[in-house]
C-alpha positions in Angstrom: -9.6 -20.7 -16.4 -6.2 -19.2 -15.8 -8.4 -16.0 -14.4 -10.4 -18.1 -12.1 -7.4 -19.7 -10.4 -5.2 -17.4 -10.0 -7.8 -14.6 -8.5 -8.7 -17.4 -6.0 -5.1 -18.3 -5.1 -4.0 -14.2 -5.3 -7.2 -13.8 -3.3 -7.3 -16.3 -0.4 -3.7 -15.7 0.5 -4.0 -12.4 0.6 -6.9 -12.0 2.8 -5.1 -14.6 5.8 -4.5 -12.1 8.2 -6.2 -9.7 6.6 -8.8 -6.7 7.7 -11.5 -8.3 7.0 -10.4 -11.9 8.1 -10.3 -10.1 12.1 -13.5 -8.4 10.7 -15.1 -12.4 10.4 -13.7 -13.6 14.1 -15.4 -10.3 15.5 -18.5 -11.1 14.6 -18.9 -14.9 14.7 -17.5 -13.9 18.3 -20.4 -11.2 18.8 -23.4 -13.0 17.3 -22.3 -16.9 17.7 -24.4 -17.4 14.2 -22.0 -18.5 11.7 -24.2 -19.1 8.1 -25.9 -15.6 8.4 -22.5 -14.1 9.0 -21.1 -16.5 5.9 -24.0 -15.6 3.7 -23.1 -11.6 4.6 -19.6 -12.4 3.7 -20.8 -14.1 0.2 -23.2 -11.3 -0.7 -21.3 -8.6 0.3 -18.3 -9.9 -1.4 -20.2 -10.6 -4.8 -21.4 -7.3 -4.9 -18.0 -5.6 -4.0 -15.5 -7.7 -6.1 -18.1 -7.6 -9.2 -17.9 -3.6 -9.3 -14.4 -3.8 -9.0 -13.5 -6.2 -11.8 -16.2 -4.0 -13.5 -14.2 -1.6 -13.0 -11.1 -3.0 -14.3 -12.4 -4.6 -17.1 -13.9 -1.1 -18.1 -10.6 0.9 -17.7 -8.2 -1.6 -19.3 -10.4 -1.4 -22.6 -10.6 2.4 -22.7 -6.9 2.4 -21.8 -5.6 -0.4 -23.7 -2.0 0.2 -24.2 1.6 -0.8 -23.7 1.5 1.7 -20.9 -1.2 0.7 -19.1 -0.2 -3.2 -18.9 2.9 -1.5 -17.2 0.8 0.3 -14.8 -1.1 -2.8 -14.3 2.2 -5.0 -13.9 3.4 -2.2 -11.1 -0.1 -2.9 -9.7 1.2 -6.1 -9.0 4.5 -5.7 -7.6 2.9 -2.9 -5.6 0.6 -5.4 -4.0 3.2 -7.8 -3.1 4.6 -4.8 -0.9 1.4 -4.2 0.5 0.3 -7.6 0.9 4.0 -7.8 3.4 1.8 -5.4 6.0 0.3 -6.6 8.5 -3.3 -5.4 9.1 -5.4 -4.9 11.9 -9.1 -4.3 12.6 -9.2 -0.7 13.8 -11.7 0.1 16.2 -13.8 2.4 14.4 -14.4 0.1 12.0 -16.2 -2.5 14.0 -19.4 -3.3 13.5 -21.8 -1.4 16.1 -25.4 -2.3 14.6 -28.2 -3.3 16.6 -29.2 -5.6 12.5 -28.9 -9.1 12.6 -25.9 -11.3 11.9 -26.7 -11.4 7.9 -27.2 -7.5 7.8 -24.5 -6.6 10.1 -22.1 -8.6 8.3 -23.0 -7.7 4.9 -23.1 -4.3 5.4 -19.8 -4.1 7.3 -17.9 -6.4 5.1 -18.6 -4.6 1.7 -17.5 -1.3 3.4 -14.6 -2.9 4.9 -13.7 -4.4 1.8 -13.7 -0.6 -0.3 -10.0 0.2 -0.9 -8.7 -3.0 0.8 -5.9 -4.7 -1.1 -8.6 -7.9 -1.9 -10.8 -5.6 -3.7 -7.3 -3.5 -5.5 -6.1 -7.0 -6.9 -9.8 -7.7 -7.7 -9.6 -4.6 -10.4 -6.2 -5.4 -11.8 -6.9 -8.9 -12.2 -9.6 -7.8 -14.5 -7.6 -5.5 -15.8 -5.2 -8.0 -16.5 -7.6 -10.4 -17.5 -10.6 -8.5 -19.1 -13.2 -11.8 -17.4 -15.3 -10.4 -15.3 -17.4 -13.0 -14.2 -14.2 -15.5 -13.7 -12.1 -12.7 -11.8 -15.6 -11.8 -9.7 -16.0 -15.4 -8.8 -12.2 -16.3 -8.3 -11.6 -13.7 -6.1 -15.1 -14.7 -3.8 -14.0 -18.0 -3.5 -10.4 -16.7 -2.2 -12.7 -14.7 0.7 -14.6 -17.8 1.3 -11.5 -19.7 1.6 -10.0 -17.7 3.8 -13.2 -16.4 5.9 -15.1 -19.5 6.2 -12.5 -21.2 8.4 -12.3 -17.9 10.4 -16.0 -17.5 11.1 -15.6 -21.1 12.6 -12.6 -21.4 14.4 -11.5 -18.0 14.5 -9.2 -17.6 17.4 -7.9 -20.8 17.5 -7.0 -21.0 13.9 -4.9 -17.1 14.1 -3.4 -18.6 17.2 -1.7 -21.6 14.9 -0.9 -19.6 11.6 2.3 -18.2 10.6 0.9 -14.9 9.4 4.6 -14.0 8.1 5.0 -17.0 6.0 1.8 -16.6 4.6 2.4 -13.2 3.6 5.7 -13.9 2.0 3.8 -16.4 -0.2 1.1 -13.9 -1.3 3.7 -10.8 -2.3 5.7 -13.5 -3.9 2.4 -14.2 -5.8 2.2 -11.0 -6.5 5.2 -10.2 -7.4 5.6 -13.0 -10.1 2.0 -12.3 -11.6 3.5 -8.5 -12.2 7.1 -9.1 -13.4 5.4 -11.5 -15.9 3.0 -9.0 -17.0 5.7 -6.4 -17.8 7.9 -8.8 -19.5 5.1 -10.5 -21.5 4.3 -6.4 -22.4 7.9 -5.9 -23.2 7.8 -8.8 -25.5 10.4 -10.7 -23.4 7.8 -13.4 -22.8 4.7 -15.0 -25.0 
């Protein structure tokens, strides 16, 4: 359970503010249809978080060491700077399809998502975990979270956030989840 809850909490305040947050406001803006946009967001995010905790699932058995809970932990703490960024839609990644709501979205959100820092904790939370289907399903509920109430009330709702604080929060997440690992790999901690 520990997997589930803390991909959802990493998850959801990581993705305030976030890329693909602006990416949800854009197109509940453009296509005024918000469950096909949601069920894009859902599908698109299953599909991309399950590769990635595939992905880190996979890796952290082949490379099960001392070393490579270090590299995870750094992972982490790497995260928590990243997650201090602010990001911002650019403008070549808005959707320009002439598909529906659902397609548009799904398609733009699971390449929008490749490389983000959602989908980077996605694989060392699996890493860290070795649950796929918790860490797939934790960190889709932390999009949905955080997308849902976007694809509603968008602009009103960035208007009213403090993205700062919010970010502070997630790095500190981060940041704890990593030193933890690397003392709990150093033996400091059970």
């Amino acid at each position: 359970m520990d997997a589930f809850l803390t991909s959802t909490a990493i998850v959801t305040l990581a993705e305030i503010g976030d890329k693909t947050q602006l990416l949800a406001i854009l197109l509940a803006a453009r296509f005024r249809q918000p469950l096909p946009i949601i069920a894009g967001i859902l599908v698109a995010t299953l599909a991309n978080h399950a590769l990635a905790a595939l992905v880190g699932a996979q890796v952290a058995t082949l490379l099960d060491s001392a070393a490579f809970r270090y590299a995870v932990a750094f992972s982490f703490i790497a995260m928590a700077g990243w997650t201090l960024i602010p990001d911002k839609l650019d403008d070549d990644e808005a959707p320009r399809t002439r598909s529906g709501a659902f397609w548009t979205t799904l398609i733009a959100f699971f390449f929008v998502e490749i490389g983000d820092k959602t989908q980077v904790a996605t694989v060392a939370l699996a890493a860290q975990y070795q649950q796929v289907a918790l860490v797939t399903a934790g960190t889709t509920l932390g999009m949905m979270i955080a997308n849902v109430p976007a694809v509603f009330v968008g602009k009103a709702l960035l208007e009213r956030l403090n993205f700062t604080w919010v970010r502070v929060v997630a790095a500190l997440l981060f940041l704890v989840l990593g030193v933890w690992l690397a003392l709990q790999t150093a033996g400091w901690i059970g």
